[in-house]
N, C-alpha and C positions, 0 to 999 in steps of 0.2 A: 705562881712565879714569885720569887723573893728578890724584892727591890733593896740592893746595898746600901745602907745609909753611908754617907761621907758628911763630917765636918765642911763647913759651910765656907771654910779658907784654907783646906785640903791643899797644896799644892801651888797653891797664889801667889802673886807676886804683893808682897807684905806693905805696901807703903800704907802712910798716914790716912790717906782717903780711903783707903780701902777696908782698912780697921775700923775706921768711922763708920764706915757702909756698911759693914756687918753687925756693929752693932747698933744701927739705926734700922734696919731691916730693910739696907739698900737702898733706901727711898733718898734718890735725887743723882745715884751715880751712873759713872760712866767710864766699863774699863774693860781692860778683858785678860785672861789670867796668863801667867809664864808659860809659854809652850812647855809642854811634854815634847822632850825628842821621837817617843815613840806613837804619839798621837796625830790625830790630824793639826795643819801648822793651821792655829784659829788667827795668829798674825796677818801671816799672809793671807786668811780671807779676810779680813776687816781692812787692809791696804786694798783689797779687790773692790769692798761693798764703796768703803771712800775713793775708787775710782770712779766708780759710776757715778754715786755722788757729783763728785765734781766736775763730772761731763753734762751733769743734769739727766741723766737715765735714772735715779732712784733718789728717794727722798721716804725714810720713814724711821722703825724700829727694827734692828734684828738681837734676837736672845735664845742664847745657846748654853742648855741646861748637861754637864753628865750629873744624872742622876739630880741631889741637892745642891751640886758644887756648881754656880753661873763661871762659864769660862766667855762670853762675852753676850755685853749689857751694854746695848751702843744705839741711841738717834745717831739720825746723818739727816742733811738737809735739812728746810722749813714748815715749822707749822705754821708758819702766817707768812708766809712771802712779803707781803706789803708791810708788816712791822716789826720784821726781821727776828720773830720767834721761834727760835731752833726746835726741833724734835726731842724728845726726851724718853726716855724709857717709862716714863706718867704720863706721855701724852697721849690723849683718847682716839681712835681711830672706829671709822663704821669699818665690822668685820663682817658683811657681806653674807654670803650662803656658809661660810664659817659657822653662822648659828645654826646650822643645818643638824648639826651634831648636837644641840641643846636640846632639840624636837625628839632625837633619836635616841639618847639617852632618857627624856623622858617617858617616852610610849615604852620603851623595856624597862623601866622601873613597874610601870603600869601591868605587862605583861607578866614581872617577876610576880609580882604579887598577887596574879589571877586574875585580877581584872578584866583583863581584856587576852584575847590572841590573835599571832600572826596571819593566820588563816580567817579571820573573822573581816564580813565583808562592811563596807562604809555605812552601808542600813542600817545595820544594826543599830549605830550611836547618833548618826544628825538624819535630819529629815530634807525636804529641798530637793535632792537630785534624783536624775532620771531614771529608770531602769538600770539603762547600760550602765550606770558608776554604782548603784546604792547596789544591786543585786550583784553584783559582780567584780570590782576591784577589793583587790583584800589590802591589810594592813600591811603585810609583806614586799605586797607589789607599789604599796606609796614608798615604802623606804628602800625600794632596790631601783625605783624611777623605771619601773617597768609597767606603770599603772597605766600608759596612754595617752594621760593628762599632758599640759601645755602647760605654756607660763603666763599666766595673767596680769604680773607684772612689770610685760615688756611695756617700753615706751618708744610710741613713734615719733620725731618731731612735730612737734605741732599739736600734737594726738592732748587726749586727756588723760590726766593722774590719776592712776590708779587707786580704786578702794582704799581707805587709810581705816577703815576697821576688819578686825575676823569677820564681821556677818556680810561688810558688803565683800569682802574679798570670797567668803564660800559661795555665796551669792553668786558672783562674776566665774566661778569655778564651775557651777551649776548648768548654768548657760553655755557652759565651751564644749562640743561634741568631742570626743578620746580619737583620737590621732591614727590609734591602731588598737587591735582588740587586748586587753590586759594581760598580760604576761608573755608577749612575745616577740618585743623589743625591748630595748634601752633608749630612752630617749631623755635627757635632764631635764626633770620640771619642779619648778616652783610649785605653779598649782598642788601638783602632791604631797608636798611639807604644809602647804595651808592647810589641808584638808586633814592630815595629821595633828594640825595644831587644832582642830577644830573636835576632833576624838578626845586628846588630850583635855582639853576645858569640858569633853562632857562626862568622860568617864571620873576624871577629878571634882566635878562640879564645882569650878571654883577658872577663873581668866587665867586665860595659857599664860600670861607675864607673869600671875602672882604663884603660878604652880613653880615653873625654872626657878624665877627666884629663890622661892622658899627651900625646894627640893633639887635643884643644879645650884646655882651659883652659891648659894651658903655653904650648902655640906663642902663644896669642893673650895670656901675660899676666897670666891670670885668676890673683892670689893668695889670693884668700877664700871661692872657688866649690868646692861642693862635693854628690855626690848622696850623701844619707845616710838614714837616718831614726831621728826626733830627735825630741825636745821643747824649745822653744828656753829654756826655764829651763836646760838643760843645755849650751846653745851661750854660750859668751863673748860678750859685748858684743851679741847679737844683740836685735831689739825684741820685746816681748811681741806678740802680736796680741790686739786688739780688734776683735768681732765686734757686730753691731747683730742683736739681738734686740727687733723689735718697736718698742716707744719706749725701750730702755734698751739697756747694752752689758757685754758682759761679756768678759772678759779669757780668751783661749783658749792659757793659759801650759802646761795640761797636755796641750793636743791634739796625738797624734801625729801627723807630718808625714811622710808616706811618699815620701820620695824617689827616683823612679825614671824610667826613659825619658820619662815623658808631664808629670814634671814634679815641682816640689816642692823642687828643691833650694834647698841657702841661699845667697846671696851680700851684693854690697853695691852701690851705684851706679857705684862707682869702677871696677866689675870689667864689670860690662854695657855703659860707656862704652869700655871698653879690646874688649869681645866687638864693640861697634859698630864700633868702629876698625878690627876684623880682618875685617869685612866690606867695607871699602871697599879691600883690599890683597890678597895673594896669601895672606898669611899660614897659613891653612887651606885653601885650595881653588884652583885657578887660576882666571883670568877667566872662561873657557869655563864654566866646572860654577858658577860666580857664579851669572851671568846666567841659566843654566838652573835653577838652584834658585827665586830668588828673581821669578821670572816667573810674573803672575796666573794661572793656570789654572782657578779656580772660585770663580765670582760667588757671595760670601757674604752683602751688602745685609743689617744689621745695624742696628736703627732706632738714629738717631742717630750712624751710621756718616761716613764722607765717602761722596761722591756716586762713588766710583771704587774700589771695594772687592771685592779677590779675596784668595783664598787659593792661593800654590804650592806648594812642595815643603817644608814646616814655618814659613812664613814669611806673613805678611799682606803685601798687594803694594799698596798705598791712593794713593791722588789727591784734590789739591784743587786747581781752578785748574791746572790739568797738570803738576804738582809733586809726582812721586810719593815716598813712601816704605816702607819695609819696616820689619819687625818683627815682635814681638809681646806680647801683653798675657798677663795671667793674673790668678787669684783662688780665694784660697780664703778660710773662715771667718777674718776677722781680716787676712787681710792680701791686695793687690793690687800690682802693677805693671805696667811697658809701658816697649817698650823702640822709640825711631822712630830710621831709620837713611836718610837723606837723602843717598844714595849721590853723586846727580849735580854734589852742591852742599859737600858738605863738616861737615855738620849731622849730631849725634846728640842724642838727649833720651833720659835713664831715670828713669821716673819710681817709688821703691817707695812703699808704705805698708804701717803698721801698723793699717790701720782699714779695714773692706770699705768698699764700696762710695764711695770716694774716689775714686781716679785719673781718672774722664772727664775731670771738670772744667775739672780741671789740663794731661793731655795735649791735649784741644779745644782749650784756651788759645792751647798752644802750638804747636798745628796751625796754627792760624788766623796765629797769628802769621808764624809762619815763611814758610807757602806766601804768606800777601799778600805779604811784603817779595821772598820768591825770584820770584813771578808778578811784580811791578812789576820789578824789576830785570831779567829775563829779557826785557821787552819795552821797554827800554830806559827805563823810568819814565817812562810814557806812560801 
């Protein structure tokens, strides 16, 4: 696929800051470009996202890429509610099972290079689990979440915190009996991405943080992404989360955030827009292992989903109007994202927040958006 390159003020609306922002490489603005008459109206969704906004339904970053050219680059609401810290397009955000896609990318870099295959069972690489997982779950079946596996990092109230290392978390994976026998459900699990993460560190011999980093986030750019675990009181610039408890919400600044294979790390919008970009180029993967990563394999049908909704190899594979995209979403207490990657067309969207239950809204929005204008134009605006 040949990605068009565009001038990076293609079409913009030319003011002072905006010049500035281009040649500072963006860093600290906030705008969004001249509508295209013939395009989706990004005005009118930016008046939509600052409605919610100001109803209090959403608080975070949205960024909307064609191609190299940002036609909007916009916080809304607070990173710190109590010291009245706006949002910004640098502001760090936990992206949730979003990292989901860092694990999946990495084990098919692993794959390209023979290392390892999809068909190869959990035995093979860690030691620890029982028959039923070591001899029988494949590699395939951790990245299509058909492996059986649970999630080891629910929390009940009250309950205790979850493992904050890979060994106690395989560990706690070890112990959990498979839900159903491997490969003959769909069922979303965390456990499965640990357990990935945990192939990955052996087949690399080297800690699943320092493999991403090294071989995701560099090659592709990433300068603010990172798997850790944290309290984002302790991360620089990062947004507090706000969690909806009931009719009220409360500020989850001391909740710790366990960053690992299945998810949790922190980033920014700037950094997932650039992780979108490397999906559309060789950057991390060559074409071949792309297209086979990111190809639907299992019908997920999500109420309120689009009408064309699969899951492949750590990747959501979605359609609307036969305008498909990839990605993924995530969420924890206080904070959400979703990341759409509009391969055939040139389009990325990341959308964070600091407040659960926000993002649909806003990525719907701009589902809708997008696949009408790519559906009308694909069919010659007929």
């Amino acid at each position: 696929m040949t990605i068009r390159r565009r001038s990076l003020l293609a079409g913009m609306l030319l003011t002072p800051g905006i010049v500035a922002a281009a040649q500072s490489g963006l860093a600290g603005t906030v705008f969004t470009a001249r509508a295209d008459p013939s395009g989706p109206d990004w005005d009118g969704f930016d008046q939509y996202v600052d409605g919610l906004a100001g109803a209090g339904n959403f608080s975070g970053v949205v960024l909307v890429y064609d191609n190299d050219r940002p036609v909007l680059r916009k916080g809304y609401g607070s990173a710190d509610r109590s010291k009245g810290i706006p949002n910004t397009p640098e502001t760090l955000f936990c992206i949730c099972s979003m990292g989901k896609m860092f694990t999946a990318v990495a084990i098919c870099q692993l794959v390209q290079q023979g290392r390892l295959s999809f068909d190869d069972k959990v035995g093979k690489y860690l030691t620890g689990f029982p028959s039923a997982i070591a001899d029988t779950v494949t590699i395939a079946e951790l990245l299509t979440h058909t492996s059986g596996m649970g999630d080891v990092l629910a929390r009940t109230p009250g309950g205790p915190t979850p493992p904050t290392t890979l060994d106690g978390l395989l560990a706690a994976v070890a112990e959990t009996p498979l839900s159903f026998p491997p490969g003959t459900s769909f069922s979303y699990s965390n456990s499965g991405f640990i357990v990935l993460g945990g192939v990955v560190r052996a087949v690399a011999n080297q800690p699943y943080e320092d493999y991403v980093q090294q071989r995701v986030f560099e090659p592709a750019g990433l300068e603010q992404t990172k798997v850790a675990v944290y309290k984002a009181t302790d991360i620089p610039n990062m947004a507090l989360g706000y969690a909806r408890v009931g009719e009220s919400t409360q500020d989850t600044a001391d909740a710790l955030q366990i960053g690992n294979p299945s998810g949790g790390a922190y980033s920014t919008a700037d950094d997932m827009i650039r992780f979108g970009r490397a999906m559309m180029t060789d950057q991390l993967l060559d074409r071949q292992m792309i297209s086979t990563m990111l190809t639907g394999r299992q019908k997920v049908s999500r109420p309120g989903g689009p009408p064309y909704d699969m899951y492949g190899y750590g990747f959501e594979d979605q359609a609307i109007d036969n305008i498909h995209f990839v990605g993924h979403n995530g969420g924890n207490p206080g904070y959400e994202g979703q990341l759409d990657i509009y391969r055939d067309h040139g389009w990325t969207v990341a959308v964070l927040t600091n407040q659960d239950r926000a993002v649909a809204p806003v990525i719907r929005k701009s589902e809708s958006l997008l696949t009408g204008h790519l559906a009308t134009a694909s069919s010659g605006g007929r």
